[in-house]
C-alpha positions as CSV (number, residue, x, y, z in Angstrom):
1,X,105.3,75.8,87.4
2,X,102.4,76.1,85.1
3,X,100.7,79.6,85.6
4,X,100.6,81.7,88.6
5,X,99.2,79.0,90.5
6,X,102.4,77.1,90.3
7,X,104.0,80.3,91.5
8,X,102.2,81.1,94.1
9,X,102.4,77.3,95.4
10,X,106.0,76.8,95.6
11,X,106.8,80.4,97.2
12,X,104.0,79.2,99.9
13,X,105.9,75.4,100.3
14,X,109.3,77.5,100.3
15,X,107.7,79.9,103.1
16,X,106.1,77.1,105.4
17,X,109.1,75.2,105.0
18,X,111.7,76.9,106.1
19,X,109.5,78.4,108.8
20,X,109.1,75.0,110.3
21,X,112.7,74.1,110.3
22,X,113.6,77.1,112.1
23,X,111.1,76.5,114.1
24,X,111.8,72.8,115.1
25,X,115.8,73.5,115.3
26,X,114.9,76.8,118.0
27,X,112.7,73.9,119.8
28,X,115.4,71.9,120.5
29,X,115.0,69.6,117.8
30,X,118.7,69.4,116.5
31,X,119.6,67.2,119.4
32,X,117.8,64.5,117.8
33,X,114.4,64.1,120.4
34,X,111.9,63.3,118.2
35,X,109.1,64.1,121.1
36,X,110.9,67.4,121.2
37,X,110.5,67.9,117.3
38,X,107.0,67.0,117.1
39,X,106.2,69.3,120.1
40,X,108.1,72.1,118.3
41,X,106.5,71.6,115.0
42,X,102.5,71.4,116.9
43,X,103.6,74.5,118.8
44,X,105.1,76.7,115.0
45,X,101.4,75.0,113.7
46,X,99.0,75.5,116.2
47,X,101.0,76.4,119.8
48,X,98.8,79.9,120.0
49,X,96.0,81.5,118.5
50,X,98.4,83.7,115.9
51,X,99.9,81.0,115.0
52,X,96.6,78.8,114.4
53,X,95.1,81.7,112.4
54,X,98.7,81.6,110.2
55,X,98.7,78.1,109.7
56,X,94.8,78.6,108.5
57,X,96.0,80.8,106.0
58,X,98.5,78.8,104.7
59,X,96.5,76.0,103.7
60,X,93.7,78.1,102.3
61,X,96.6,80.5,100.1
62,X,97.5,76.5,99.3
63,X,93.9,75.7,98.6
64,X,94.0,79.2,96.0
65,X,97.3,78.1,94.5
66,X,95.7,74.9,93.2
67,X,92.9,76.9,91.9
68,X,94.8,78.9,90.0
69,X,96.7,76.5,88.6
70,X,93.8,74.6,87.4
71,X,92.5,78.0,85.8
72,X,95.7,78.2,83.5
73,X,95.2,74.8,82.2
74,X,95.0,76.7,78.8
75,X,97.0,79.6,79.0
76,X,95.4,81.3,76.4
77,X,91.8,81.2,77.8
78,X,92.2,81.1,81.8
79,X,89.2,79.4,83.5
80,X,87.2,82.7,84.4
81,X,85.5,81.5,87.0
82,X,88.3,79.6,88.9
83,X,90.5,82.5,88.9
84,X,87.9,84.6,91.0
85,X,87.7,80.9,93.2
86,X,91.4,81.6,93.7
87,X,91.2,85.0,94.0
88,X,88.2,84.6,96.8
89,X,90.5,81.7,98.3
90,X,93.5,84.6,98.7
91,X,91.5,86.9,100.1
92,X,90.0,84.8,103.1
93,X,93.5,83.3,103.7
94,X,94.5,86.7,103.5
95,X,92.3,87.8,106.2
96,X,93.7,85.1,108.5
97,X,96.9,86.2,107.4
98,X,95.9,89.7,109.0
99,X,94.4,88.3,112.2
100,X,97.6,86.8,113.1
101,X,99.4,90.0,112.9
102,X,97.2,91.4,114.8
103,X,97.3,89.1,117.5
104,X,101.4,89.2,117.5
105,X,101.0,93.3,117.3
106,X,102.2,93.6,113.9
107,X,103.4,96.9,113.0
108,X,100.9,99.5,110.8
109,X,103.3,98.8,107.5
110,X,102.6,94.8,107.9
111,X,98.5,95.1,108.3
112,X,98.4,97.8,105.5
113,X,100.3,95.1,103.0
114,X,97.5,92.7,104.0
115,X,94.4,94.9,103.7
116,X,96.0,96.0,100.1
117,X,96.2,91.9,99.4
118,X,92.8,91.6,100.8
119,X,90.9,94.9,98.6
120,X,92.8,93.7,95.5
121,X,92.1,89.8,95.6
122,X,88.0,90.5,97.0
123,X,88.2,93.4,94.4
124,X,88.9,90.7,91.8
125,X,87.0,87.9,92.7
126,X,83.8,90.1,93.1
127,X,84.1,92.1,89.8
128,X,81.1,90.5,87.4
129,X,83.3,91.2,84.1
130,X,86.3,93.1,82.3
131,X,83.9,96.4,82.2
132,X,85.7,97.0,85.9
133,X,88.7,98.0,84.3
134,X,90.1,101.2,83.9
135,X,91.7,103.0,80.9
136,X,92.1,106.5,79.2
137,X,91.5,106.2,75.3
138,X,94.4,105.2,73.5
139,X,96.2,103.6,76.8
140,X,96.1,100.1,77.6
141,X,93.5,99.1,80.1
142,X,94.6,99.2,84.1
143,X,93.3,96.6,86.8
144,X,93.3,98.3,90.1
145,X,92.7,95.2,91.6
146,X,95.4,93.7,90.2
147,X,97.7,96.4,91.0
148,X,96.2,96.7,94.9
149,X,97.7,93.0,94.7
150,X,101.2,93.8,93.4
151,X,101.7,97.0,95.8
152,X,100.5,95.1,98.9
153,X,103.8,93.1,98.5
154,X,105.7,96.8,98.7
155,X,105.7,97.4,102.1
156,X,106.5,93.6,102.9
157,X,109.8,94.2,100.5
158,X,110.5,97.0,102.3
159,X,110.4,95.8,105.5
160,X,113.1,92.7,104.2
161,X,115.3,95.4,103.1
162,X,115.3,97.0,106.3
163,X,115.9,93.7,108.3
164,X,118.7,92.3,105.8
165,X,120.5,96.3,106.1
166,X,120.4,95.2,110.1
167,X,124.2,94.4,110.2
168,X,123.9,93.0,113.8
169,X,120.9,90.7,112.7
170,X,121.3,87.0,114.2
171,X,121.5,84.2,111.2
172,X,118.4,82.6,111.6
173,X,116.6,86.3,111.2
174,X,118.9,86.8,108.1
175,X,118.1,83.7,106.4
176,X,114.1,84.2,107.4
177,X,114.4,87.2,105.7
178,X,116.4,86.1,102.4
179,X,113.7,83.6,101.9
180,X,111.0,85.7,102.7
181,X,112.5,87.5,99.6
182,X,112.7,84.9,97.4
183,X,109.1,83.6,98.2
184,X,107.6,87.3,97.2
185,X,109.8,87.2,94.3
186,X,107.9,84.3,93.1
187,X,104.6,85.7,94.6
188,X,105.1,89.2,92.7
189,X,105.4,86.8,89.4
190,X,102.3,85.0,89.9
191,X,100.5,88.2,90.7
192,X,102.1,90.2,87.4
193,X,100.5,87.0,85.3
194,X,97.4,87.4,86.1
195,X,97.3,91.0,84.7
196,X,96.9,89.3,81.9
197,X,94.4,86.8,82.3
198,X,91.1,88.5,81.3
């Protein structure tokens, strides 16, 4: 849990976890045939071309987590140039992220929390140095690229609400959905640090 990467990484192994076991349990897989649990888990990873594009961007937001991570080896003096490695990482994975609601017919609010993710993390990875920030005299200095990051996971949180006020929602939606929220509790964290890391 050292740094955002840390953060990031463990909402990411929370996320893909749970996924999958809901996933191989709706397969069949509680009655104990393992054919039918390794055919559940190859169809949640790569059974159609959203969910190939999904997995893709899991490992490559996994691939980002560990660059982070190593770029907050020192705390105090983050590793410049692998935090714009992580944040170029994000923002491919977060491009797969957005073909794959596309190709399940994702609703506006989902692709707008993506190309908000995407801006901010391409924003911040292609920025030569701290002159891109912004700041009136006497304020502290604002990252919009940063902050494109943070409100990208707005609409997401929103959309949870909406799902967990469903009173008639089945159980596997509702716990989908409470760890959905704790994963972009961790996410908004890691994001939030990095505010501070130039």
């Amino acid at each position: 849990m050292k740094g955002p990467g840390g953060y990031y990484n463990l909402g990411n192994i929370i996320a893909f976890s749970v996924a999958a076991l809901q996933a191989i349990v709706a397969g069949g897989a509680a009655s104990g045939a393992g054919g039918s649990m390794l055919m559940s888990l190859k169809e949640y990873l790569v059974g159609s071309p959203s969910a190939s594009a999904i997995t893709l961007a899991m490992l490559i937001f996994f691939m980002s987590g560990e660059a982070y991570y190593r770029a907050w080896r020192e705390p105090t003096h983050p590793s410049p140039n692998l935090l714009r490695l992580g944040d170029a990482l994000s923002a491919v994975a977060a491009l797969a992220l957005s073909a794959s609601l596309v190709l399940i017919g994702n609703t506006a609010l989902g692709l707008a929390s993506s190309a908000l993710l995407v801006g901010g993390k391409l924003g911040s990875a292609s920025r030569p140095d701290a002159s891109w920030f912004l700041g009136l005299k006497g304020m502290p200095k604002f990252d919009p690229f940063r902050a494109a990051v943070v409100l990208s996971r707005l609409p997401a949180l929103l959309a949870i609400a909406a799902a967990l006020a469903a009173a008639e929602a089945a159980p596997a939606i509702l716990v989908q959905q409470l760890t959905l929220l704790v994963c972009y509790a961790l996410w908004l964290r890691a994001d939030l640090m990095l505010f501070r890391a130039r």
